[in-house]
PDB file of N, CA, C and O in Angstrom:
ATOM      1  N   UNK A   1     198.009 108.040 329.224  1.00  0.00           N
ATOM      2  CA  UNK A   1     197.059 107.427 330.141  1.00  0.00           C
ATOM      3  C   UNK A   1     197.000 105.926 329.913  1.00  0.00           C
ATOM      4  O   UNK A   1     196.991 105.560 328.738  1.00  0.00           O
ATOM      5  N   UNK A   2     196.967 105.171 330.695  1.00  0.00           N
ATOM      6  CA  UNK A   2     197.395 103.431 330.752  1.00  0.00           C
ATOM      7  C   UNK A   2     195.706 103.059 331.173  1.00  0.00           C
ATOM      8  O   UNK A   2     195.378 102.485 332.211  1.00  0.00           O
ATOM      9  N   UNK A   3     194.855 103.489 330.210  1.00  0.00           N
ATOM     10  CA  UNK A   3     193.051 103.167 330.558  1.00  0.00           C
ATOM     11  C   UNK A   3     192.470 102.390 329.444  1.00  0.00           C
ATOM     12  O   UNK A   3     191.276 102.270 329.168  1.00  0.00           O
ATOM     13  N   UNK A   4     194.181 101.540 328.446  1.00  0.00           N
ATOM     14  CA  UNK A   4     193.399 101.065 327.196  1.00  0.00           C
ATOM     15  C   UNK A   4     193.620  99.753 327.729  1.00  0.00           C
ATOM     16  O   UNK A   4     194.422  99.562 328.643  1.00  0.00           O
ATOM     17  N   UNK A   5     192.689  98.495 327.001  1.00  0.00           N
ATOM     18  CA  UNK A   5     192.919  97.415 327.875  1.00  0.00           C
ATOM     19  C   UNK A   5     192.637  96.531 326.664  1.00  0.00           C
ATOM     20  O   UNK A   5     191.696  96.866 325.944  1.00  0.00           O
ATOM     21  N   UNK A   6     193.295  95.513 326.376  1.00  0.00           N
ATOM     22  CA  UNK A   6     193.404  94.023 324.764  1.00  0.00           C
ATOM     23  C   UNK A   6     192.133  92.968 325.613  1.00  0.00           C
ATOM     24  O   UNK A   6     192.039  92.542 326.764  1.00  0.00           O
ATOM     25  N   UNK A   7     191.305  92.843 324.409  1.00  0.00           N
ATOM     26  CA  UNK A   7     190.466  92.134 324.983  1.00  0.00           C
ATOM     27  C   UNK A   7     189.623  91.026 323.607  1.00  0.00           C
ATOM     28  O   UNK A   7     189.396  91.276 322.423  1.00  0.00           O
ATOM     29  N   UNK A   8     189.325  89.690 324.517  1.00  0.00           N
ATOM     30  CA  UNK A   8     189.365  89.020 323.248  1.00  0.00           C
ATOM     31  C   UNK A   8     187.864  88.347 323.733  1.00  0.00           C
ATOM     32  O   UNK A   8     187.524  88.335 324.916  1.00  0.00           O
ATOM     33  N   UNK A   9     187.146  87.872 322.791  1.00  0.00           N
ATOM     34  CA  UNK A   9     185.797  87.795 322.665  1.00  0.00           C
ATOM     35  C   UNK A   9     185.471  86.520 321.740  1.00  0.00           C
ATOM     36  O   UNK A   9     185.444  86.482 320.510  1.00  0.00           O
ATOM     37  N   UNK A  10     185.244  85.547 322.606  1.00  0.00           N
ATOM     38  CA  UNK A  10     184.205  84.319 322.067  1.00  0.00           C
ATOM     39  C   UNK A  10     183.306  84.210 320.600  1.00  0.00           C
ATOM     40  O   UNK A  10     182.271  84.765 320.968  1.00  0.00           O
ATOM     41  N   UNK A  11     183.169  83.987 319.756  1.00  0.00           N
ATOM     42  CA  UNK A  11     182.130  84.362 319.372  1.00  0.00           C
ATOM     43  C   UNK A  11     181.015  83.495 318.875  1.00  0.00           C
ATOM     44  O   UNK A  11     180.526  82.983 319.882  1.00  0.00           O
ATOM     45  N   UNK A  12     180.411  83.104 317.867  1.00  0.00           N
ATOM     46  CA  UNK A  12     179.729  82.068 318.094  1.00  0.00           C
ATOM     47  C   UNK A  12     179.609  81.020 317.184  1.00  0.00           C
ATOM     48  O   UNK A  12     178.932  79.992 317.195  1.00  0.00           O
ATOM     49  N   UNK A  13     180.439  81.513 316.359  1.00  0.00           N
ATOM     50  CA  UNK A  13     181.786  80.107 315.561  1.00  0.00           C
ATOM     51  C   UNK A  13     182.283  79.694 315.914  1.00  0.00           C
ATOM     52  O   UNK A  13     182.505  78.624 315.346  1.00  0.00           O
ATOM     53  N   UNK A  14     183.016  79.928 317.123  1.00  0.00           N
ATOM     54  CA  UNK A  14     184.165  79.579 318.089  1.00  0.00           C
ATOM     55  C   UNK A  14     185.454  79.979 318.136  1.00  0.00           C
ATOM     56  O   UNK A  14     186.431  79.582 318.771  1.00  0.00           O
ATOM     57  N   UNK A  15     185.189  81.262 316.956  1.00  0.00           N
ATOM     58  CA  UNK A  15     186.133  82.012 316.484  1.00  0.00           C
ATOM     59  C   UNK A  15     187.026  82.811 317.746  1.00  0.00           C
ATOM     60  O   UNK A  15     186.552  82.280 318.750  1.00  0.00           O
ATOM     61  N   UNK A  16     187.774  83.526 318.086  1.00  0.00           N
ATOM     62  CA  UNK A  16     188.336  84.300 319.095  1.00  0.00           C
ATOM     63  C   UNK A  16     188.865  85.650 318.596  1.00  0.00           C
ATOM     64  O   UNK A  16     190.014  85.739 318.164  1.00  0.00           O
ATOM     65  N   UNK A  17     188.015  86.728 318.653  1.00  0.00           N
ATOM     66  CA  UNK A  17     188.043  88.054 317.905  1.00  0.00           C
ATOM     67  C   UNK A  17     189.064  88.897 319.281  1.00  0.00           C
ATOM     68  O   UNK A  17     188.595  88.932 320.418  1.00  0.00           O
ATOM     69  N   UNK A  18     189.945  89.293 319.084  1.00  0.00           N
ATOM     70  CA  UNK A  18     190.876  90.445 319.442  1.00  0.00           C
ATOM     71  C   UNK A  18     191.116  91.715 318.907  1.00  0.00           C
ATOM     72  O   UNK A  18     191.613  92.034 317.827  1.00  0.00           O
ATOM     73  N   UNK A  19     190.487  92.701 320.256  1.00  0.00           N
ATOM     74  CA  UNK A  19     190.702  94.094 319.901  1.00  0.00           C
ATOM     75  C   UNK A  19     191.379  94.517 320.808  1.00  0.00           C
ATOM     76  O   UNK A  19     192.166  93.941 321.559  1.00  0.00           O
ATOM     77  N   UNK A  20     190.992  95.790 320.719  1.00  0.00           N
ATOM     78  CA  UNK A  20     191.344  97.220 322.040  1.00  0.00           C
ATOM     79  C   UNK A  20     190.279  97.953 322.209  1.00  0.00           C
ATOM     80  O   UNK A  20     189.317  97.881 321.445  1.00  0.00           O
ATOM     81  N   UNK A  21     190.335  98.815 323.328  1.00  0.00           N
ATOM     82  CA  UNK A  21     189.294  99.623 323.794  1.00  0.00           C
ATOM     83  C   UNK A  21     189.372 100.121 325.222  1.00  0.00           C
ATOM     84  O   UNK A  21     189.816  99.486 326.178  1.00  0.00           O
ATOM     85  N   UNK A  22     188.812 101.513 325.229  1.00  0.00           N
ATOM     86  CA  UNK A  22     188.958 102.124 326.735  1.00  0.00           C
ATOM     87  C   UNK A  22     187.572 102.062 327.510  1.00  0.00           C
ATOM     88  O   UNK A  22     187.180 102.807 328.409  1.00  0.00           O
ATOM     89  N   UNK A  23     186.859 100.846 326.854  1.00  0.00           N
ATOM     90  CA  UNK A  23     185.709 100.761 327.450  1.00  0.00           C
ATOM     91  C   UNK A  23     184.989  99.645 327.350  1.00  0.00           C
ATOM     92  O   UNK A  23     183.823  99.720 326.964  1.00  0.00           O
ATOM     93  N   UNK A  24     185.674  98.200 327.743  1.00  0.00           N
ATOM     94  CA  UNK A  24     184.552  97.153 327.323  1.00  0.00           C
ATOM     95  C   UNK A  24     183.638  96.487 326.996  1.00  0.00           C
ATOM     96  O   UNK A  24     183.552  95.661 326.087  1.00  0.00           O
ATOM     97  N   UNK A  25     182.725  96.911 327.924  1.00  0.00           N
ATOM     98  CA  UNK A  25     181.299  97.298 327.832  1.00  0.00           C
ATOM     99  C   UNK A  25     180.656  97.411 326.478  1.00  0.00           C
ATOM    100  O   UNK A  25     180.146  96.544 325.769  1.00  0.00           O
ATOM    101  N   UNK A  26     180.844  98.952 326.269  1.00  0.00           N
ATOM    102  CA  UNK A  26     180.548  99.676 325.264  1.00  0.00           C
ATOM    103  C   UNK A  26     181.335  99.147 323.882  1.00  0.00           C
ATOM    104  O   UNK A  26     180.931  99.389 322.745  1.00  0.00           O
ATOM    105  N   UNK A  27     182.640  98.311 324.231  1.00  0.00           N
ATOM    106  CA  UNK A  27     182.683  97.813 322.764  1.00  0.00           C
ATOM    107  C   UNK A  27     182.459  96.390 322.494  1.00  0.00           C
ATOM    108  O   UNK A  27     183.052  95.753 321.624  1.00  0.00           O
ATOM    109  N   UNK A  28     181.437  95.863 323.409  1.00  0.00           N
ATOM    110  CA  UNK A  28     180.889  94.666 323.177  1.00  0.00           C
ATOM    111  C   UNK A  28     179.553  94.921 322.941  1.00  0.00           C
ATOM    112  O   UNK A  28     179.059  94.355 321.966  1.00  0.00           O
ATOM    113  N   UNK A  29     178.886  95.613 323.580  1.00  0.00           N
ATOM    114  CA  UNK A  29     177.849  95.955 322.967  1.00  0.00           C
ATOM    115  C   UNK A  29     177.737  96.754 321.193  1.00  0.00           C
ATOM    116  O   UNK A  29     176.677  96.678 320.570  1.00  0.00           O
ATOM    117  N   UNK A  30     178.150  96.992 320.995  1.00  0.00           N
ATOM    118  CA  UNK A  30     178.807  97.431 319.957  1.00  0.00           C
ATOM    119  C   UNK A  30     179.178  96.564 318.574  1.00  0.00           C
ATOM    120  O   UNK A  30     179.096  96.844 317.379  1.00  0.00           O
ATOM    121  N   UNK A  31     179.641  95.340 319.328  1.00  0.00           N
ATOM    122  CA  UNK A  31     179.750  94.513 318.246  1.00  0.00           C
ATOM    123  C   UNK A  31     178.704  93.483 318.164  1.00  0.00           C
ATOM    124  O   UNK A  31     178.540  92.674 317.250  1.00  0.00           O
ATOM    125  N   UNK A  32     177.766  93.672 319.642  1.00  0.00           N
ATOM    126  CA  UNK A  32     176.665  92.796 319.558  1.00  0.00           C
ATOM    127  C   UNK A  32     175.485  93.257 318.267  1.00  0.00           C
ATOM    128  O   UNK A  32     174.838  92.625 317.432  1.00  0.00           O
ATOM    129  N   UNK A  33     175.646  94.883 318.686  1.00  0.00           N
ATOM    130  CA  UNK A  33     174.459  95.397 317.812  1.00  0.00           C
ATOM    131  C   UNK A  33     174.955  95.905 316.322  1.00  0.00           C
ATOM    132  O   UNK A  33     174.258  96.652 315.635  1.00  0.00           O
ATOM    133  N   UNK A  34     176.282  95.396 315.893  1.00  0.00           N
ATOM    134  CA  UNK A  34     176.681  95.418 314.135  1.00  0.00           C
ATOM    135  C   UNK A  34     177.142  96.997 313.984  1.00  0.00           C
ATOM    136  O   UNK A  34     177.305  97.506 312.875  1.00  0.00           O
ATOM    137  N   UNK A  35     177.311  97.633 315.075  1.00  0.00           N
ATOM    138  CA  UNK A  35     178.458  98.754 315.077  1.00  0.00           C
ATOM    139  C   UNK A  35     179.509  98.609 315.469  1.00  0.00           C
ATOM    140  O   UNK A  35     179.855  99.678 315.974  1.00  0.00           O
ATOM    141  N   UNK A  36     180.310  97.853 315.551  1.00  0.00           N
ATOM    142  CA  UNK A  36     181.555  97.275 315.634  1.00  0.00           C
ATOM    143  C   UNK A  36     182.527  97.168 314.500  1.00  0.00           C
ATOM    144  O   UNK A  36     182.570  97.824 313.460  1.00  0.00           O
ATOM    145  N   UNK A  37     183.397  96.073 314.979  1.00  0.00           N
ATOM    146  CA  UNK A  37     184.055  95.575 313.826  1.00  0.00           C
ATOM    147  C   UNK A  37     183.219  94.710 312.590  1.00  0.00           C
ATOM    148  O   UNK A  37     182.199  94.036 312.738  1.00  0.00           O
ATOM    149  N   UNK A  38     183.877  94.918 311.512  1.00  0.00           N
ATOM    150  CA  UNK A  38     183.108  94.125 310.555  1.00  0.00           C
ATOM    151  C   UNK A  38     183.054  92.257 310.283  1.00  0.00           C
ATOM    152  O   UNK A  38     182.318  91.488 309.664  1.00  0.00           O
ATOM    153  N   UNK A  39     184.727  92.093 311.448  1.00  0.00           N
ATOM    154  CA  UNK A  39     184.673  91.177 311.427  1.00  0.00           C
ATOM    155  C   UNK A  39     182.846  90.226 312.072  1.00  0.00           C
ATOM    156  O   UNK A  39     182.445  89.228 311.473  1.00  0.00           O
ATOM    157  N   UNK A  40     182.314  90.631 312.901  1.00  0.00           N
ATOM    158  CA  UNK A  40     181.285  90.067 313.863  1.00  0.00           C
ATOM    159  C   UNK A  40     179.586  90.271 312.165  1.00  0.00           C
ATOM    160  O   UNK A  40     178.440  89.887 312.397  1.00  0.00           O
ATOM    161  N   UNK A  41     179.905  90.761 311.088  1.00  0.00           N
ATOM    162  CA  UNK A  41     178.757  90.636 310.222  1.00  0.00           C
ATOM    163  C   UNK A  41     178.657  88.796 309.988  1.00  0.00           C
ATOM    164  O   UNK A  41     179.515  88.340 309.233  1.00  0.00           O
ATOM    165  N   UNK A  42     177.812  87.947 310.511  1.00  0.00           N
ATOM    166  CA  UNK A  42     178.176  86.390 309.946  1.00  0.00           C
ATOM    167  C   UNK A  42     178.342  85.863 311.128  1.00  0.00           C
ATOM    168  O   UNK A  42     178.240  84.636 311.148  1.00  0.00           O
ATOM    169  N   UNK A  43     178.654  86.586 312.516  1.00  0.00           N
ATOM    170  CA  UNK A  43     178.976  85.667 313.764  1.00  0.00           C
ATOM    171  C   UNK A  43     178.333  86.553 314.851  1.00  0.00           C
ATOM    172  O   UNK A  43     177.763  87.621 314.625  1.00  0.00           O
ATOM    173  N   UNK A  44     178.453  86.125 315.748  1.00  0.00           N
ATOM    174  CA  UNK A  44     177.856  86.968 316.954  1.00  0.00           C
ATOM    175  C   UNK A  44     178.843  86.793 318.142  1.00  0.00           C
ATOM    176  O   UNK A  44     179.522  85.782 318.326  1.00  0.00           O
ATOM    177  N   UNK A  45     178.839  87.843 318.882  1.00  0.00           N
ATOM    178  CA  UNK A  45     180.068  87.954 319.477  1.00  0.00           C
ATOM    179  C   UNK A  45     179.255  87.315 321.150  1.00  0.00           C
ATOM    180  O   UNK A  45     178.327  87.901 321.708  1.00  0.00           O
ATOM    181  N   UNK A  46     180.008  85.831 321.729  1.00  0.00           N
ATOM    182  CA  UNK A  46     179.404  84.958 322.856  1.00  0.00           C
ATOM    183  C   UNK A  46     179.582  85.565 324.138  1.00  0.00           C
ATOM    184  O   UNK A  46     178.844  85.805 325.094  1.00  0.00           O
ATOM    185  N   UNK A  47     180.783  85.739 323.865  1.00  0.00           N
ATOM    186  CA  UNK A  47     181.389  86.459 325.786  1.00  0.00           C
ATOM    187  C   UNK A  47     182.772  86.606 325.938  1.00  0.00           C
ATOM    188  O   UNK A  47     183.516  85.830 325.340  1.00  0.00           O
ATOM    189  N   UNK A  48     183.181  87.410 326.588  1.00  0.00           N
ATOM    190  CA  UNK A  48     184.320  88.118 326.799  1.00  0.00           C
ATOM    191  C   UNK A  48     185.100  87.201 327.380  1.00  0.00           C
ATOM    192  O   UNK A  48     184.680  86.642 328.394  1.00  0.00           O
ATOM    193  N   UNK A  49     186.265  86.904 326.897  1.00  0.00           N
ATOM    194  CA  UNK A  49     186.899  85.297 327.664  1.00  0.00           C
ATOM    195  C   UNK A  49     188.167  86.099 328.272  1.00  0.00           C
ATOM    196  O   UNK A  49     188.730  85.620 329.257  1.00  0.00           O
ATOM    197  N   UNK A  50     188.520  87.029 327.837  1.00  0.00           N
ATOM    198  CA  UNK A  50     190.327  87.576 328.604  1.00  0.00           C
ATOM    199  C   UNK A  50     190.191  89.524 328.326  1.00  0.00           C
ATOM    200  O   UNK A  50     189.555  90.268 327.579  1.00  0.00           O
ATOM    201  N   UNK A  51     190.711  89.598 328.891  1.00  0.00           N
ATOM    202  CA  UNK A  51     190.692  90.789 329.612  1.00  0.00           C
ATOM    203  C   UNK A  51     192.125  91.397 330.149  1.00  0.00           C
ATOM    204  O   UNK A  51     192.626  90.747 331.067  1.00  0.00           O
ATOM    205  N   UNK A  52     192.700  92.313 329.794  1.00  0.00           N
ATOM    206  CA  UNK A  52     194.094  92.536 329.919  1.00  0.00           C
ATOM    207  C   UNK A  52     194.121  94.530 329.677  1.00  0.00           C
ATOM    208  O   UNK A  52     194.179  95.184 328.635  1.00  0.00           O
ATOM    209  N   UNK A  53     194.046  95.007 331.220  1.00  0.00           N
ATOM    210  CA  UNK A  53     194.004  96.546 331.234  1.00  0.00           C
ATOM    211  C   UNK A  53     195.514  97.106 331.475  1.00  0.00           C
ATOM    212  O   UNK A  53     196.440  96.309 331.328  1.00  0.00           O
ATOM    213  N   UNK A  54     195.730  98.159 331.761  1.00  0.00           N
ATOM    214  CA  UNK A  54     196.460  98.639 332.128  1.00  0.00           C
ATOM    215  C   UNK A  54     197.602  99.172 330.986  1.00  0.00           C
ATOM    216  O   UNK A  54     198.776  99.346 331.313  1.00  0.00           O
ATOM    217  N   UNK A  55     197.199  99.366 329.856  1.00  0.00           N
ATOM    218  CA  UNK A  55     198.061  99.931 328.713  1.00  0.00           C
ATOM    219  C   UNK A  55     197.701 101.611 328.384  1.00  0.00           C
ATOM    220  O   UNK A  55     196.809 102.255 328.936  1.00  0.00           O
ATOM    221  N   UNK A  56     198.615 102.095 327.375  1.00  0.00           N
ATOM    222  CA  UNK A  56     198.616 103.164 326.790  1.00  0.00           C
ATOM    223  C   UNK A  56     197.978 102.841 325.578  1.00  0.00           C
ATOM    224  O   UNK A  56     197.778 101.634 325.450  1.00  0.00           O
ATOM    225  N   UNK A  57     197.416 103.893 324.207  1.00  0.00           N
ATOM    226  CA  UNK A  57     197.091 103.369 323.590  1.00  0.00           C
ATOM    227  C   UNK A  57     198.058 102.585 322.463  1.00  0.00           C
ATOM    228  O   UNK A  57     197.759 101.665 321.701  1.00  0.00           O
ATOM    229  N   UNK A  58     199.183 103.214 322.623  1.00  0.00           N
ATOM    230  CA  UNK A  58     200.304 102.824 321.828  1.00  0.00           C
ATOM    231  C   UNK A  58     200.815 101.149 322.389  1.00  0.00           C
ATOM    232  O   UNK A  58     201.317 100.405 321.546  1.00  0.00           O
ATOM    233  N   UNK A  59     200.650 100.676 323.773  1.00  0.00           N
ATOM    234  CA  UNK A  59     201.465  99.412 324.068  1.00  0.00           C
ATOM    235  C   UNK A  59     200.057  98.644 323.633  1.00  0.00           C
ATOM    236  O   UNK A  59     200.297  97.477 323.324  1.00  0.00           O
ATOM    237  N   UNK A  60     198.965  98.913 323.551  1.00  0.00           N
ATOM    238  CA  UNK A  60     197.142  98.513 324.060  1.00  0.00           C
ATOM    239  C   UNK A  60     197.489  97.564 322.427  1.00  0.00           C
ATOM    240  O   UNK A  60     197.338  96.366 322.188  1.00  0.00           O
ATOM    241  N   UNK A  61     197.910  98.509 321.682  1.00  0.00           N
ATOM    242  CA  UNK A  61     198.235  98.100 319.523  1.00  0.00           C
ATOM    243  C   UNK A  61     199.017  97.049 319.551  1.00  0.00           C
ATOM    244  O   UNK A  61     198.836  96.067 318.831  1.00  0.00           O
ATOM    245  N   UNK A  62     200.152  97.193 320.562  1.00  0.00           N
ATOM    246  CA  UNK A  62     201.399  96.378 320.056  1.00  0.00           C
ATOM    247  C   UNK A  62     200.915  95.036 320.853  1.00  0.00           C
ATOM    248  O   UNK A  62     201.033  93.926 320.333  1.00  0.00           O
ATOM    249  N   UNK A  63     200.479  95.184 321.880  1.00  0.00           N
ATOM    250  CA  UNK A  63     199.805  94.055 322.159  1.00  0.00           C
ATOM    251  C   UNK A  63     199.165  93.415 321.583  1.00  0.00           C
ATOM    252  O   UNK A  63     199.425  92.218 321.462  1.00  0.00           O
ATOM    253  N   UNK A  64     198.091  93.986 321.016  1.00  0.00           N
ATOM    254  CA  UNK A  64     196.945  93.401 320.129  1.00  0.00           C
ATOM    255  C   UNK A  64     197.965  92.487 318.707  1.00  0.00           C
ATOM    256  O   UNK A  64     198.130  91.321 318.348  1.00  0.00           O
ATOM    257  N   UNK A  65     198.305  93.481 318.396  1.00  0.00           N
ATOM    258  CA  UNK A  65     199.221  92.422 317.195  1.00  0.00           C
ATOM    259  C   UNK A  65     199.644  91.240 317.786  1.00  0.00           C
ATOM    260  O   UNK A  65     199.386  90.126 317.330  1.00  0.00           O
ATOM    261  N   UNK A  66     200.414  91.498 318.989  1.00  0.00           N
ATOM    262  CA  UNK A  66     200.788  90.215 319.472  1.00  0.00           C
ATOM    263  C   UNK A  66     200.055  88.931 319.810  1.00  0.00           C
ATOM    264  O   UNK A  66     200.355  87.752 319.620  1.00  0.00           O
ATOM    265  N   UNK A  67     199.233  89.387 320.247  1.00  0.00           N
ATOM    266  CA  UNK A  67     198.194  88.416 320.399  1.00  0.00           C
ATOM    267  C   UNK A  67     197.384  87.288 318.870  1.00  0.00           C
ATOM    268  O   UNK A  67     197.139  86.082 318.908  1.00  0.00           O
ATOM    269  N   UNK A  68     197.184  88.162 317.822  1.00  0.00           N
ATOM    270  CA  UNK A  68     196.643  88.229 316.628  1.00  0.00           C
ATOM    271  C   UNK A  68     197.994  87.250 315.796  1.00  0.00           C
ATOM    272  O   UNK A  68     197.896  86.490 314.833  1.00  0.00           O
ATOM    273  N   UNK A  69     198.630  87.452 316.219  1.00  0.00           N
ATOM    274  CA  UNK A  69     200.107  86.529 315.947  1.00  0.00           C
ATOM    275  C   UNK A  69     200.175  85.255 316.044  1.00  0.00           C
ATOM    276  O   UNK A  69     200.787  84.536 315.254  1.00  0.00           O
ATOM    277  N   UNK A  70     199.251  84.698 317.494  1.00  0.00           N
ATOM    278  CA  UNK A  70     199.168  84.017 318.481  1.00  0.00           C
ATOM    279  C   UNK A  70     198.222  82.598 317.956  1.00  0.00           C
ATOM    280  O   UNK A  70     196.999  82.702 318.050  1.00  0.00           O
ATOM    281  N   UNK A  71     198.623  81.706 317.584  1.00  0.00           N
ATOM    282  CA  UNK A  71     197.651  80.511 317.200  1.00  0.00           C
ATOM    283  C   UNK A  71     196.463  80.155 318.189  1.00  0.00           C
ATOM    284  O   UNK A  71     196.551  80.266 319.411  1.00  0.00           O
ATOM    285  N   UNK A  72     195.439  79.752 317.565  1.00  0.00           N
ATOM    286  CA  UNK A  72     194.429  79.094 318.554  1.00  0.00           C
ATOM    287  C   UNK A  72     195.006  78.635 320.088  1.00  0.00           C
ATOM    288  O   UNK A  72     194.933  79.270 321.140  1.00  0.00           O
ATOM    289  N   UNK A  73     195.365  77.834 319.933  1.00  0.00           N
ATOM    290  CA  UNK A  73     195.911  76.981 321.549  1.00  0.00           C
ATOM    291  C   UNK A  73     196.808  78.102 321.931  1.00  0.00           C
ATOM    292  O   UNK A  73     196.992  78.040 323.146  1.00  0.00           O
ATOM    293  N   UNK A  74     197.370  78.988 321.457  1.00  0.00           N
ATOM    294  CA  UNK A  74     198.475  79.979 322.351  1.00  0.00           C
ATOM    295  C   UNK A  74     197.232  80.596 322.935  1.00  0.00           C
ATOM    296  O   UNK A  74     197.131  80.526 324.159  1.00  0.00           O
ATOM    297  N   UNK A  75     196.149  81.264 322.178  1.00  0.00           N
ATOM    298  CA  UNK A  75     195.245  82.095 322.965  1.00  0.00           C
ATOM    299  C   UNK A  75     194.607  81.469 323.817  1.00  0.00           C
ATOM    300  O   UNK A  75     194.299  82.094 324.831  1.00  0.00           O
ATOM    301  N   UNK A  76     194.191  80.021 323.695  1.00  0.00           N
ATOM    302  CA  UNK A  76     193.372  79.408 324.456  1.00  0.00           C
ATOM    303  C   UNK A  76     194.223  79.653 325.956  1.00  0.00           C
ATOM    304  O   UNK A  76     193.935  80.363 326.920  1.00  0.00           O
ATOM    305  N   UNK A  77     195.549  78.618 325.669  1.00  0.00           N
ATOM    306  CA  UNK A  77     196.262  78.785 327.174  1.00  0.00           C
ATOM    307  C   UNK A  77     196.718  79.996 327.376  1.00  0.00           C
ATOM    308  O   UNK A  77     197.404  79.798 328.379  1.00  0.00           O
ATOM    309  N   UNK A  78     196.875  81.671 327.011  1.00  0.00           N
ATOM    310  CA  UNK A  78     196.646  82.694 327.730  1.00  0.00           C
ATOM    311  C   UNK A  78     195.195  82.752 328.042  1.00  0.00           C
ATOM    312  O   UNK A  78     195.254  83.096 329.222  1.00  0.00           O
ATOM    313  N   UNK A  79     193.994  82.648 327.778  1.00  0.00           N
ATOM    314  CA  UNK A  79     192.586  82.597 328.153  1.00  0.00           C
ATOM    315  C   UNK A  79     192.750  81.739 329.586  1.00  0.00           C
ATOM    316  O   UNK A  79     192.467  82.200 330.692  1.00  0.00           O
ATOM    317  N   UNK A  80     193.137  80.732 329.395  1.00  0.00           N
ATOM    318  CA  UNK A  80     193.006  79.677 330.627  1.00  0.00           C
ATOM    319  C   UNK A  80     194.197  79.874 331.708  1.00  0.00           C
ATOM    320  O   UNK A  80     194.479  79.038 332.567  1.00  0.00           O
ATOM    321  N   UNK A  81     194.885  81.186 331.513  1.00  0.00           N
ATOM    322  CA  UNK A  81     195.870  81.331 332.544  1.00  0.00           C
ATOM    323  C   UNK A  81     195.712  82.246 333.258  1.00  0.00           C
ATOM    324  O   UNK A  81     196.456  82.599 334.173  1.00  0.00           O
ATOM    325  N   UNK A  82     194.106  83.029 332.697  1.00  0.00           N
ATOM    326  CA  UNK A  82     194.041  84.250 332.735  1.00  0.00           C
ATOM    327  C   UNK A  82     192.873  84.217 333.906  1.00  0.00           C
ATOM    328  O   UNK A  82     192.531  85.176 334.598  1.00  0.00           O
ATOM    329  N   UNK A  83     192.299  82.747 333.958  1.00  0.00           N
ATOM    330  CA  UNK A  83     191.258  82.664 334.780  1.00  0.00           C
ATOM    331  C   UNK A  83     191.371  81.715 335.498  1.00  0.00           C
ATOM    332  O   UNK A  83     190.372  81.106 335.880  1.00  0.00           O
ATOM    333  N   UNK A  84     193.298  81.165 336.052  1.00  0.00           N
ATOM    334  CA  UNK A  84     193.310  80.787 337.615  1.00  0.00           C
ATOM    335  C   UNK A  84     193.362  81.505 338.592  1.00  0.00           C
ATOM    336  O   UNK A  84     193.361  81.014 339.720  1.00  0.00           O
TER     337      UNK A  84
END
């Protein structure tokens, strides 16, 4: 099923946290309220800046690494390419 989607999240360091999930929503709220990742204990997660659906959960991973690979300014300009 292609319903997993890489999604990366602002936070309020200015940090840029990258996951996965078959439900956005629910895993932002999630990291708002400290059931999340552990990375967000120390930061607070600002707003959802990129958004990328249409995976399996297996391509949803390999993505995510890829991204996580990805220096500041690489994510920034996929973020800013993502919202012309």
């Amino acid at each position: 099923m292609k319903n997993w989607q890489v999604y990366i999240i602002l936070c309020s360091d200015k940090t840029l946290y990258t996951g996965i999930t078959t439900d956005v929503e629910r895993r932002f709220a999630q990291h708002r309220d400290g059931t999340g990742a552990k990375y967000f204990r120390g930061r607070t997660p600002q707003k959802l800046v990129y958004l990328e659906p249409g995976h399996d959960r297996s391509r949803a991973s390999q993505r995510e690494a890829e991204i996580k690979k990805m220096t500041r300014s690489e994510k920034l300009q996929l973020i800013d390419e993502s919202n012309r």
